[in-house]
Structure formats: structure tokens, C-alpha cells
VOBA-1610 file (N, C-alpha, C; in pm, whole numbers, padded with zeros to 5 digits, always signed):
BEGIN
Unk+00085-00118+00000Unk+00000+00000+00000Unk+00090+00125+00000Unk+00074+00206-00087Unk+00156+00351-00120Unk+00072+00452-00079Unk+00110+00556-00029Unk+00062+00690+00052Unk+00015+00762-00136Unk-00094+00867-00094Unk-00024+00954-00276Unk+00034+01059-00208Unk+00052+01094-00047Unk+00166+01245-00098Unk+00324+01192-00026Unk+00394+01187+00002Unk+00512+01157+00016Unk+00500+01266+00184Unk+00524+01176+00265Unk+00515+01300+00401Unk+00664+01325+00426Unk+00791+01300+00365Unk+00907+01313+00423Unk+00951+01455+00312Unk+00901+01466+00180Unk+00955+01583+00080Unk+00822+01627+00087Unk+00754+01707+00154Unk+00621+01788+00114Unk+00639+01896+00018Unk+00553+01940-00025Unk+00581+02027-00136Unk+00507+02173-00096Unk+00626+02274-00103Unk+00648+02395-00096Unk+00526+02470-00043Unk+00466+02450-00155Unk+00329+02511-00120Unk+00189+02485-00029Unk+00216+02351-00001Unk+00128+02220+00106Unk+00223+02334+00238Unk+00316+02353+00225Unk+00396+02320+00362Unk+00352+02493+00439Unk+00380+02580+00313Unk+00336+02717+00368Unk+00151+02757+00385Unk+00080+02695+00370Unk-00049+02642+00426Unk-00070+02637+00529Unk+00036+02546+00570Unk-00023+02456+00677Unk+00012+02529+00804Unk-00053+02487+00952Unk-00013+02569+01050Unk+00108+02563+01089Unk+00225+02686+01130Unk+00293+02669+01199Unk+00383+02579+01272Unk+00289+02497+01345Unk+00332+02421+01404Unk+00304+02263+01414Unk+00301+02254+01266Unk+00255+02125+01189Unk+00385+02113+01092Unk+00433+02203+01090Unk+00510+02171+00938Unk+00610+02062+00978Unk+00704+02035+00876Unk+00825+01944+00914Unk+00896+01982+00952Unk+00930+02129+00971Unk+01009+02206+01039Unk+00944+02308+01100Unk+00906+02319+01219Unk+00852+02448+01243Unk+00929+02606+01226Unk+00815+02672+01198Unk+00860+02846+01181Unk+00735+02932+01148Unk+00814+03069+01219Unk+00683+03117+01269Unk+00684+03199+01113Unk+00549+03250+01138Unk+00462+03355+01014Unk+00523+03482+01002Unk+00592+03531+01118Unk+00580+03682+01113Unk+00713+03688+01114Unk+00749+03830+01032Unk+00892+03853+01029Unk+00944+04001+01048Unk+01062+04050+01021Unk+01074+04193+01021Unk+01092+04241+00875Unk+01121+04389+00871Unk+01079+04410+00696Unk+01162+04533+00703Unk+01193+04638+00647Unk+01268+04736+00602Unk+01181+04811+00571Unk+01080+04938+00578Unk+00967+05001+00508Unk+01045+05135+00465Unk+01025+05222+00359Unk+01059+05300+00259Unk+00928+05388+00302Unk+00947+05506+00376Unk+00864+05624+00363Unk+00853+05694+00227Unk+00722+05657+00183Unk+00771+05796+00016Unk+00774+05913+00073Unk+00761+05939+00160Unk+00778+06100+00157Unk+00937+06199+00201Unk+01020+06090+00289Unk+01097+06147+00297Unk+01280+06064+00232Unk+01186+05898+00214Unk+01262+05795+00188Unk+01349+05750+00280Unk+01332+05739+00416Unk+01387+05709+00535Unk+01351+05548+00560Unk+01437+05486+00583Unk+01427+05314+00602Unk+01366+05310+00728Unk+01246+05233+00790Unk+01215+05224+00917Unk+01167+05091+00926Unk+01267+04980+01069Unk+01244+04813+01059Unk+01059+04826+01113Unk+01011+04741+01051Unk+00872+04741+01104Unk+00862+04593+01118Unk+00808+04522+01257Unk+00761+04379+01263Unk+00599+04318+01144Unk+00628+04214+01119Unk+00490+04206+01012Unk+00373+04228+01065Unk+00349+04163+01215Unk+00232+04183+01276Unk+00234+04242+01412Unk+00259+04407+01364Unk+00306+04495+01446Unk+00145+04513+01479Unk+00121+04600+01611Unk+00030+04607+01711Unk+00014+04748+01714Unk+00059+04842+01713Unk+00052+04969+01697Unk+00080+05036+01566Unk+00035+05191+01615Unk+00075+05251+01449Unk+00251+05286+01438Unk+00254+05300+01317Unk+00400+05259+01307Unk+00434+05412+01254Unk+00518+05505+01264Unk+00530+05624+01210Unk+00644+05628+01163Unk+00691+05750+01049Unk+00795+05735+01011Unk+00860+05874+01114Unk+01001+05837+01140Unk+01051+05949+01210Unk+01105+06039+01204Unk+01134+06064+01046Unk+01160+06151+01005Unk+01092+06266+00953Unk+00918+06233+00894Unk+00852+06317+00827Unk+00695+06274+00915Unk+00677+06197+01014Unk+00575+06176+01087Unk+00487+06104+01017Unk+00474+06087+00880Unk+00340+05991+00798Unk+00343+05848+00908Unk+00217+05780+00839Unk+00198+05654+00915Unk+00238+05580+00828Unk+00321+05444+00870Unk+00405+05350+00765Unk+00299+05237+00746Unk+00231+05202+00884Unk+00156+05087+00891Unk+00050+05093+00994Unk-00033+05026+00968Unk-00174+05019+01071Unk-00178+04884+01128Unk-00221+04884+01244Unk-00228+04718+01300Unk-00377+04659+01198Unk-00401+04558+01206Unk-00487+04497+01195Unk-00524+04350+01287Unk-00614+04258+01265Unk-00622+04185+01302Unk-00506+04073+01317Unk-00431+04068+01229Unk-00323+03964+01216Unk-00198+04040+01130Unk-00128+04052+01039Unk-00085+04153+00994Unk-00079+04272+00945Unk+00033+04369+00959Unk+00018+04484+00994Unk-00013+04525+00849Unk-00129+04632+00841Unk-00128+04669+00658Unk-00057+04813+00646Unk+00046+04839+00554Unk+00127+04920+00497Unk+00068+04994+00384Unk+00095+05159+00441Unk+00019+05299+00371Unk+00064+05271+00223Unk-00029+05278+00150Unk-00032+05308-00001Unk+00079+05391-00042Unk+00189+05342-00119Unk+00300+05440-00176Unk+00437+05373-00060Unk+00426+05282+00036Unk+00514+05221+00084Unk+00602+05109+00034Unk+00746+05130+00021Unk+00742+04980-00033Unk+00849+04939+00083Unk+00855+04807+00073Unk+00906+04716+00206Unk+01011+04588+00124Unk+01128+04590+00256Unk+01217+04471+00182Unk+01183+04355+00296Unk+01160+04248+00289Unk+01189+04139+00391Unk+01334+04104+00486Unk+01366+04122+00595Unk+01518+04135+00614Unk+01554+03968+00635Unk+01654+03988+00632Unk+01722+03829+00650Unk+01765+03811+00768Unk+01765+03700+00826Unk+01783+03647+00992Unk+01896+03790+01057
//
């Protein structure tokens, strides 16, 4: 008797689905990011599922709004993902 998905190589996209703390490796959802104020172009680290408003500190605009689960980023923002 043969399985049809293979549970030892899951595939990429099965794996980022699934919860957290199911995967074959656990890791969490949320990360940090680099955000780009357009207004003054000042880099500011923002967490993904930041809890407060996020401001920029150089020109005062808002970078990001909390929401329910991740944080949503002002129209005209752009953001890099940072690495460990």
C-alpha cells in the first residue's frame, strides 16, 4: 500500500499552508521588513504583525496600521523582507 503524498519531501506550497506548528520544520509567520517612507525615503524596521501605528521618524506619515493579524502598509510604501 503507497501513501499519494510523500510526508518526508512535502511540497512547498502544502507546507506554507499549513499551521505553523505542523510543518516538518517548524517556523513562525511573522517577520521583520525594512519600510521605505515615500515622503521622505527614510528606512524604518517594522515587525509584520506589528500592534501599533507605526510612524515614520523623520517626516511623521503613518508606515503601517495594525490589523487583526498583519500589519497593513500605507499606499506608496514599499518594504524589503530582512534576512535572519
Amino acid at each position: 500500500m503507497t501513501l499519494a503524498i510523500d510526508l518526508l519531501n512535502p511540497l512547498e506550497s502544502s507546507e506554507k499552508r499549513s499551521h505553523k506548528l505542523k510543518r516538518l520544520v517548524q517556523s513562525p509567520n511573522s517577520f521583520f521588513m525594512d519600510v521605505k517612507c515615500p515622503g521622505c525615503f527614510q528606512i524604518t524596521t517594522v515587525f509584520s504583525h506589528a500592534q501599533t501605528v507605526v510612524q515614520c521618524s523623520g517626516c511623521a506619515t503613518i508606515l503601517s496600521q495594525p490589523t487583526g493579524g498583519k500589519a497593513r502598509l500605507t499606499e506608496g510604501c514599499s518594504f524589503r523582507r530582512k534576512q535572519n
